[in-house]
C-alpha positions as CSV (number, residue, x, y, z in Angstrom):
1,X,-38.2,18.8,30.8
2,X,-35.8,16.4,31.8
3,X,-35.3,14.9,28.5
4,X,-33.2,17.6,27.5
5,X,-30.7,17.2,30.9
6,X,-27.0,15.4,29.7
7,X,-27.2,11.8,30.5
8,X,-23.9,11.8,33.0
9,X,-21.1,9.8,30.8
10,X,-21.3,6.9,33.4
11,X,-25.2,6.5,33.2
12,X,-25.4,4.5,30.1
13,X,-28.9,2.4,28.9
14,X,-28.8,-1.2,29.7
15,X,-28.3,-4.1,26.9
16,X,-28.1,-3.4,23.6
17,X,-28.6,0.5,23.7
18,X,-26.0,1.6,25.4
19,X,-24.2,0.9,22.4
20,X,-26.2,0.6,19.3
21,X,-23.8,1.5,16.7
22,X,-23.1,-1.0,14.0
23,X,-19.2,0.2,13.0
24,X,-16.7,1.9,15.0
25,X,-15.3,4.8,12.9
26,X,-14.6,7.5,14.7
27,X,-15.8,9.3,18.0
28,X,-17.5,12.4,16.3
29,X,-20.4,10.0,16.1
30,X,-20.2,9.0,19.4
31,X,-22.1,10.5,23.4
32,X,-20.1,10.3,26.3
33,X,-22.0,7.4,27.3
34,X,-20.9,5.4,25.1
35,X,-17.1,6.0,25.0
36,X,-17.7,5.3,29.4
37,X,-19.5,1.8,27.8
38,X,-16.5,0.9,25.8
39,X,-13.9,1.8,28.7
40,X,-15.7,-0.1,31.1
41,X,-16.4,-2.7,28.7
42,X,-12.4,-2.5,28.7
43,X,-11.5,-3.0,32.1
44,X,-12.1,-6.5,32.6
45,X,-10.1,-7.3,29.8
46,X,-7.1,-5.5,31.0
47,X,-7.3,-7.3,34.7
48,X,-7.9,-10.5,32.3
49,X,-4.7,-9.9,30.0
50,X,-2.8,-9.4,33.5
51,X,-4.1,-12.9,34.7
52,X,-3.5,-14.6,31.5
53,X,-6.9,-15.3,31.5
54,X,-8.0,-13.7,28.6
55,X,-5.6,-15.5,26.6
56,X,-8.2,-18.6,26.9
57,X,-11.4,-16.7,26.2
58,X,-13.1,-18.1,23.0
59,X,-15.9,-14.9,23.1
60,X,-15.2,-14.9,19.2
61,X,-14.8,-18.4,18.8
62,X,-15.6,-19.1,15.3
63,X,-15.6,-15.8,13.8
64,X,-13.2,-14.1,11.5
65,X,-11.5,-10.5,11.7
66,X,-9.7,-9.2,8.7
67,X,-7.0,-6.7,9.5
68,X,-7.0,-5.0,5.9
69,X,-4.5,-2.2,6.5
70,X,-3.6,-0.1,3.2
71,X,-1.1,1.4,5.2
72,X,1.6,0.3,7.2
73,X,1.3,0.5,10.8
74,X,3.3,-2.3,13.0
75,X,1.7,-1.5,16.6
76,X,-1.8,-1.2,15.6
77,X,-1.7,-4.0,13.1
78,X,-0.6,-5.9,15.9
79,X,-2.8,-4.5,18.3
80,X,-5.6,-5.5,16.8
81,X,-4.3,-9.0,15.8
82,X,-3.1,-9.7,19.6
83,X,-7.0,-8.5,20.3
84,X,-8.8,-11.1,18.5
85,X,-6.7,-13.5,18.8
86,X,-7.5,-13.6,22.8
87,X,-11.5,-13.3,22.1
88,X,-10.7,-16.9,20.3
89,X,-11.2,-15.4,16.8
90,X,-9.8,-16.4,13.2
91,X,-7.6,-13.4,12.2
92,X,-6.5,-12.5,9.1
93,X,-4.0,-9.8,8.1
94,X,-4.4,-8.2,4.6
95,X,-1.3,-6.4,3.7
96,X,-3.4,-4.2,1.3
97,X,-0.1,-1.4,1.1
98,X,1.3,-4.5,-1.2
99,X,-2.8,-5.6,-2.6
100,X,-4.6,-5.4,-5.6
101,X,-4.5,-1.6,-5.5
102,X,-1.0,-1.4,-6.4
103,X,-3.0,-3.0,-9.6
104,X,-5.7,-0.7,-10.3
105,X,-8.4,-2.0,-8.2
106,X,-10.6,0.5,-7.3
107,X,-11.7,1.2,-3.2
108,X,-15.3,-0.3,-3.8
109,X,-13.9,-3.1,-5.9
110,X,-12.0,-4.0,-2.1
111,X,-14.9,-3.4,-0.6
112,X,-17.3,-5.4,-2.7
113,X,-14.3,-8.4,-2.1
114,X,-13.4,-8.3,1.2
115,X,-17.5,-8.5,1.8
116,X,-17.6,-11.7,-0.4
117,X,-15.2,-13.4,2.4
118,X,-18.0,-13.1,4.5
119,X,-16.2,-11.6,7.4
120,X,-17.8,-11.2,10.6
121,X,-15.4,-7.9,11.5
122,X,-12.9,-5.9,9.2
123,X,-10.4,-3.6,10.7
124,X,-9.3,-0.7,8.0
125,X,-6.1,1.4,8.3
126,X,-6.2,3.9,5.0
127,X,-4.4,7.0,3.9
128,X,-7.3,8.5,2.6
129,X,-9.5,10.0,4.9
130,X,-13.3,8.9,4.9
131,X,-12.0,5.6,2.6
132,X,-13.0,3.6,6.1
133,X,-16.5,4.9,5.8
134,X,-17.0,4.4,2.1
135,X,-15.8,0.7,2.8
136,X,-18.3,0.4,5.6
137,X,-21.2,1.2,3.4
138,X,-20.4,-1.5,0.8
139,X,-20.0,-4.4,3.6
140,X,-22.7,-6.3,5.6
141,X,-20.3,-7.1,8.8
142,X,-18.8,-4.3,11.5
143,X,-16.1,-1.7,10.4
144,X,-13.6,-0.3,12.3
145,X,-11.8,1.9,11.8
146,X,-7.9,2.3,12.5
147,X,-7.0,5.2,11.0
148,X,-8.0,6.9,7.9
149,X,-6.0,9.9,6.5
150,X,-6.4,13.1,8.7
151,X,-9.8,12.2,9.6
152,X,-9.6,10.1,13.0
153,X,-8.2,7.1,14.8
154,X,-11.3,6.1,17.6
155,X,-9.6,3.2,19.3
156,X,-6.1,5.6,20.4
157,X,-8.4,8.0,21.4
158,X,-10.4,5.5,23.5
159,X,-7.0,3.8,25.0
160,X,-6.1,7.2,25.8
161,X,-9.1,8.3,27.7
162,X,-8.2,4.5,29.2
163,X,-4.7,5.6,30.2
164,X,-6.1,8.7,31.9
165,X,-8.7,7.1,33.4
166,X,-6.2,4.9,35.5
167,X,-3.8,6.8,36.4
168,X,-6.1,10.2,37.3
169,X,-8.9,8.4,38.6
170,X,-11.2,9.8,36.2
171,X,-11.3,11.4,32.6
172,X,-13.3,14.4,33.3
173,X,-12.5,17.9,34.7
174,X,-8.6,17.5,33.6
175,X,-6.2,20.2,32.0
176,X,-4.6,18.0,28.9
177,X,-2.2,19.6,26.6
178,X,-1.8,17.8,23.2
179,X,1.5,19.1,22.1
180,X,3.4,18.9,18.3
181,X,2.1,18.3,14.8
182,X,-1.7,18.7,14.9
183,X,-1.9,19.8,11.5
184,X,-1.3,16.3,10.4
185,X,-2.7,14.0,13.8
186,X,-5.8,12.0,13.1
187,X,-4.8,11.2,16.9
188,X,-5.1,14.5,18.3
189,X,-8.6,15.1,16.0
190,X,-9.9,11.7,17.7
191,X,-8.3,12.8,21.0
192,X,-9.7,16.4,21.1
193,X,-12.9,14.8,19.9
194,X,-13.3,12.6,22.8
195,X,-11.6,14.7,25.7
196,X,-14.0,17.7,25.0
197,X,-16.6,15.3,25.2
198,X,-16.2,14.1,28.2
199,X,-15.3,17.5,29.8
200,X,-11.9,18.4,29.9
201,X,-9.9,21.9,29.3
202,X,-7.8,20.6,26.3
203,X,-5.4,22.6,24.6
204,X,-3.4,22.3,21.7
205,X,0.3,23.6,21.4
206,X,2.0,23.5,18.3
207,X,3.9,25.9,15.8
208,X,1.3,28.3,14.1
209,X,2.3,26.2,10.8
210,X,1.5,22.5,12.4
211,X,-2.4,23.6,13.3
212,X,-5.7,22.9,11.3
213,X,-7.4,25.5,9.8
214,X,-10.0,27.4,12.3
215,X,-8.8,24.5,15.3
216,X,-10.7,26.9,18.0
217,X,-14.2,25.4,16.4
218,X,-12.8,22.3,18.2
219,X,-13.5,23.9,21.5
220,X,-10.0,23.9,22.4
221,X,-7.5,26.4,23.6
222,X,-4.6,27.0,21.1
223,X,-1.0,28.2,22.0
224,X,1.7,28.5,19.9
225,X,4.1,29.3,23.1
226,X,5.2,25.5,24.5
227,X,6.0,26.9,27.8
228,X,2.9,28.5,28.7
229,X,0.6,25.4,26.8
230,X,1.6,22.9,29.2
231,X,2.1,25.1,32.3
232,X,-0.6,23.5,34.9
233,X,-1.4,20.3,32.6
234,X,-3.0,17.2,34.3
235,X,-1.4,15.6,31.6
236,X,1.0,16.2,28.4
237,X,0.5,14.5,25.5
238,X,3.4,14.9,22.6
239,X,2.6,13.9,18.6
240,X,5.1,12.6,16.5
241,X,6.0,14.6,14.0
242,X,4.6,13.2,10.9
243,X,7.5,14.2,7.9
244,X,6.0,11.5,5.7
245,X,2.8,13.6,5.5
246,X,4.7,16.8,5.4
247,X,5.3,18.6,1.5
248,X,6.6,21.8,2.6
249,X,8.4,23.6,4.8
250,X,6.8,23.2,8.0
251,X,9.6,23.4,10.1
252,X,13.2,25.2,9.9
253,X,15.2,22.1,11.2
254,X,14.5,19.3,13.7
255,X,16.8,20.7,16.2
256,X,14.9,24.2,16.3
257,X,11.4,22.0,16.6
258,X,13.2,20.7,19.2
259,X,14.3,23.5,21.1
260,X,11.0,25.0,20.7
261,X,8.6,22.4,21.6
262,X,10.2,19.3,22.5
263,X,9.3,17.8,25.9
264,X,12.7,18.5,28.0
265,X,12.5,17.7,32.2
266,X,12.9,21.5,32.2
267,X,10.0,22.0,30.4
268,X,8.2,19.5,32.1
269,X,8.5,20.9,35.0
270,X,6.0,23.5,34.1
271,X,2.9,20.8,33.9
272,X,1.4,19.9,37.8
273,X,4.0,17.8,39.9
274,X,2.4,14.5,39.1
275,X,1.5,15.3,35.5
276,X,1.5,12.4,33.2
277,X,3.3,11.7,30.0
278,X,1.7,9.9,26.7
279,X,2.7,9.5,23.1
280,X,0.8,7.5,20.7
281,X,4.3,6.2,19.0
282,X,6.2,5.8,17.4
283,X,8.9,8.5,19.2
284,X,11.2,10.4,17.7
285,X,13.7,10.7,20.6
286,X,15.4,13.7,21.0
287,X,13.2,15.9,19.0
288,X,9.6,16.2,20.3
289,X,10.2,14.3,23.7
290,X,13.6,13.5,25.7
291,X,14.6,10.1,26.2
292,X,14.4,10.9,30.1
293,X,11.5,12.2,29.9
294,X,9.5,9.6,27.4
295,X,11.1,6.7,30.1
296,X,10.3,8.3,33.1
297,X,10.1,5.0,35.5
298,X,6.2,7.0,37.2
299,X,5.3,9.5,34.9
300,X,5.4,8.3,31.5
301,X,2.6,6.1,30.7
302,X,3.8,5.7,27.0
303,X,4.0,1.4,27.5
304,X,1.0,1.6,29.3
305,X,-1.0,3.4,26.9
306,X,0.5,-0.2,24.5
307,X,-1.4,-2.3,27.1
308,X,-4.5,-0.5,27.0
309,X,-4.6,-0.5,23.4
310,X,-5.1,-4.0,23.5
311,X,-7.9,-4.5,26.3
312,X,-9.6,-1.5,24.5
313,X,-9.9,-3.0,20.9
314,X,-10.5,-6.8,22.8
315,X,-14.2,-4.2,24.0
316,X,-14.5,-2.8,20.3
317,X,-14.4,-6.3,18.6
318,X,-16.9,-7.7,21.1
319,X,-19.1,-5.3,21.9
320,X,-19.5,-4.6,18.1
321,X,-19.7,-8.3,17.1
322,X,-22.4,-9.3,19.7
323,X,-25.3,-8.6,17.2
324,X,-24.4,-11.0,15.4
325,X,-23.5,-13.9,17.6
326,X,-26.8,-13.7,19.6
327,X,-28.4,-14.1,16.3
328,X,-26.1,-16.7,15.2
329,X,-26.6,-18.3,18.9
330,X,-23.4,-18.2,20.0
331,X,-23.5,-16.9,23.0
């Protein structure tokens, strides 16, 4: 009978199985176990960063990351770079956007390449949604994945729940409104993904022509009012919007999207009095979030969400490598 209670998303197995999941690429595949595993998993590494003292850890010490990102993304790219770096690993960055694509190579010609290097980790940033995955089944070393397409973006969504976490004292029972251009926001899919899971009212706001098709599957709430989406939020969380994704007309002008739905204090007002304020990044200023607002010296968290992006994918890259250095004897 009790086999078919929830596990509580802090009561995760011990060793091995309370993650057993060889790649990271997204959190549908994911229990609320596990995403608890990787933020605890996390929190030592942030204290450590703090210290300095993660900067001499050599958990990775002899292993080699590849960054292959066929798209450009500075902050995650770098992210992930400053991340292996301070387990002690090799890193490589591929600038695929420039690679052998541009040539003609075909996605499982990369893929049967980059597993020749013999990699013992590959981060993947792709346009293409489920490229990460198709990569993942051609290599014999851990994927993850750092945002493909439309699909999903797992380690914003865990640095998220991370931010929250922190600065709410838990991630669970919370009113979060993810506000802006849905339609197009592999971080809001990852984000709804993981926010429902562990137990929180999320709702999305955005104009009726920036949402996904049938979004209420997603066990969300949907408004298309900005006001009355964030009125009561634990937390508001504003999307950029994306143009470069964008081939029609979405919106009637920047300034109207602005007027509309962009985070003014005014408008913030409406969320609870100590309400916090997150964007993935980059911001566009002055049209989905105010200057004032996206600095606000206690409740925007937008640098510290930075921070935790880095003590998060410090947990992914070990946690997912750890296979194969206790088979290698490592450690």
């Amino acid at each position: 009978m009790n086999s078919h209670i929830p596990r509580p998303a802090s009561d995760y197995p011990p060793g091995g199985d309370a993650f057993p999941h060889r790649h990271l690429i997204g959190i549908a595949q994911l229990t609320p176990w596990e995403i608890s595993y990787i933020l605890d998993a996390a929190e030592q590494w942030v204290e450590m960063n703090r210290s300095g003292a993660a900067k001499h850890d050599d958990a990775l010490a002899g292993l080699t990351i590849i960054n292959a990102f066929f798209e450009n993304s500075t902050r995650t790219l770098l992210s992930f770079e400053i991340a292996g770096k301070r387990l002690g690993a090799d890193v490589v960055n591929m600038n695929a956007a420039q690679s052998s694509l541009k040539k003609g190579e075909t996605l499982i010609d990369t893929a049967m390449t980059l597993n020749a290097m013999r990699a013992d980790a590959i981060v993947i940033r792709h346009a293409s949604s489920g490229a990460v995955q198709l990569i993942a089944d051609k290599v014999d070393c851990p994927v993850l994945n750092a945002g493909d397409g439309r699909h999903e973006h797992p380690t914003q969504a865990l640095l998220d729940a991370l931010t929250i976490r922190r600065n709410k004292g838990r991630v669970e029972g919370l009113t979060i409104a993810i506000c802006g251009d849905v339609l197009h926001s592999r971080v809001a899919r990852s984000n709804i993904l993981a926010l429902t899971l562990l137990g929180n009212e999320v709702r999305v706001v955005a104009p009726a022509t920036l949402l996904p098709p049938a979004i209420e599957r997603m066990h969300v709430q949907v408004f298309t009012d900005m006001d009355e989406g964030i009125k009561g939020a634990d937390v508001v969380m504003m999307l950029r919007l994306q143009n470069e994704r964008m081939d029609g007309a979405y919106l009637p002008s920047a300034r109207e999207y602005h007027e509309l739905y962009g985070l003014t204090p005014k408008r913030l007002e409406l969320a609870k009095e100590d309400a916090i304020i997150m964007h993935p990044g980059p911001m566009n200023r002055g049209v989905e979030i105010d200057s004032i607002v996206a600095d606000h010296p206690t409740r925007s968290v937008v640098t510290q969400q930075v921070e935790m992006g880095v003590a998060v994918r410090m947990a992914c890259l070990d946690i997912l490598t750890r296979r194969k250095r206790k088979v290698s004897g490592w450690n």
